[in-house]
C-alpha positions as CSV (number, residue, x, y, z in Angstrom):
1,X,11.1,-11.5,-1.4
2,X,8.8,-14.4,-0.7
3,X,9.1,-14.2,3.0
4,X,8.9,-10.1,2.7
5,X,5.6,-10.3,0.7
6,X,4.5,-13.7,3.3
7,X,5.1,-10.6,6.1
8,X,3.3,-7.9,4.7
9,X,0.1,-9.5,3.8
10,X,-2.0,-7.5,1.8
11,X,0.9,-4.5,1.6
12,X,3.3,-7.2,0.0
13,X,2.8,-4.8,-3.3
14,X,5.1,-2.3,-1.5
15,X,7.8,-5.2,-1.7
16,X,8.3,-5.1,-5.7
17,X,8.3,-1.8,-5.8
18,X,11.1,-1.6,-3.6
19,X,13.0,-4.3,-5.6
20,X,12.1,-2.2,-8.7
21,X,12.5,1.4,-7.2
22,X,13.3,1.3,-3.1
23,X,14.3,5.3,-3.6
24,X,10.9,5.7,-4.5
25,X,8.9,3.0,-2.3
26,X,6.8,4.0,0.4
27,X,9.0,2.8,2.8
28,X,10.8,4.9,5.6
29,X,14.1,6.9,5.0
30,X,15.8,4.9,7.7
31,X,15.2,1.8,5.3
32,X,15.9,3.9,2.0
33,X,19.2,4.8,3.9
34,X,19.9,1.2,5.0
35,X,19.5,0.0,1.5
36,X,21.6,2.2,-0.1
37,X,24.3,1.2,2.1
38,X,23.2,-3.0,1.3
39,X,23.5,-1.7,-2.4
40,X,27.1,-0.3,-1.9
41,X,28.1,-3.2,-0.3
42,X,26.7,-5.7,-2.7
43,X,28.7,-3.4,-5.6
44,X,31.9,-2.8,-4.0
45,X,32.0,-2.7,-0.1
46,X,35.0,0.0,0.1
47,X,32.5,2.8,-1.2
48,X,30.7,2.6,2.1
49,X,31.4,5.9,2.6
50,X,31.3,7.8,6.4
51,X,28.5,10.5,4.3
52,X,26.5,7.1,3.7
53,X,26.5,6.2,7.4
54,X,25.5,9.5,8.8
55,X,22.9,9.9,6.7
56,X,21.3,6.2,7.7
57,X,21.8,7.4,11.5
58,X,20.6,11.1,10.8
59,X,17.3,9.1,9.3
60,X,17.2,6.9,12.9
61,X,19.1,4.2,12.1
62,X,21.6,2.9,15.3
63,X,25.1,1.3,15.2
64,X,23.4,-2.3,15.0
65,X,21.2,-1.6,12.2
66,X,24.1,-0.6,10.1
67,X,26.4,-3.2,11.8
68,X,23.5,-6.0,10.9
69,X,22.7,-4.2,7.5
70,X,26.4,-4.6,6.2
71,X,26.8,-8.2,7.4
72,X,23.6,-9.6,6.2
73,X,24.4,-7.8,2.6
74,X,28.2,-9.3,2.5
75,X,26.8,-12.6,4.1
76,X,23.8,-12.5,0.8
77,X,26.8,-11.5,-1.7
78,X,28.9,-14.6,-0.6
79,X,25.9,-16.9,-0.9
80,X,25.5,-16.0,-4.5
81,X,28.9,-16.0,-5.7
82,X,29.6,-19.3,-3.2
83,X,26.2,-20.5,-5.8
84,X,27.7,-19.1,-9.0
């Protein structure tokens, strides 16, 4: 979040509220999409459904945004149970 708020200056407000409410944050559906998909993997990476996937490409995203969204989310979720 650091780095996120370090990048967005004097926006870096828009980076709570997407840790509080990213559904609601004035962010882009392409990134609401993406996130969603982050979420599911961070709960339980086998509800990553083909619905989910459509909809992040339907909203712009390409193969590689997905691709890097789900490996940077897994990668994040080992980190913190490698931690715990």
């Amino acid at each position: 979040a650091a780095a996120a708020r370090y990048l967005y200056k004097e926006d870096q407000s828009i980076v709570d509220v997407v840790l509080s409410e990213y559904l609601k944050a004035p962010i882009s559906d392409k990134l609401k999409c993406l996130l969603t998909i982050a979420d599911h993997v961070r709960l339980d990476a086998r509800t990553v459904s083909g619905d989910l996937v459509n909809k992040a490409r339907l909203a712009g995203a390409s193969d590689r945004d997905i691709h890097d969204t789900v490996l940077i989310s897994a990668a994040f979720c080992m980190y913190n149970r490698y931690v715990d």
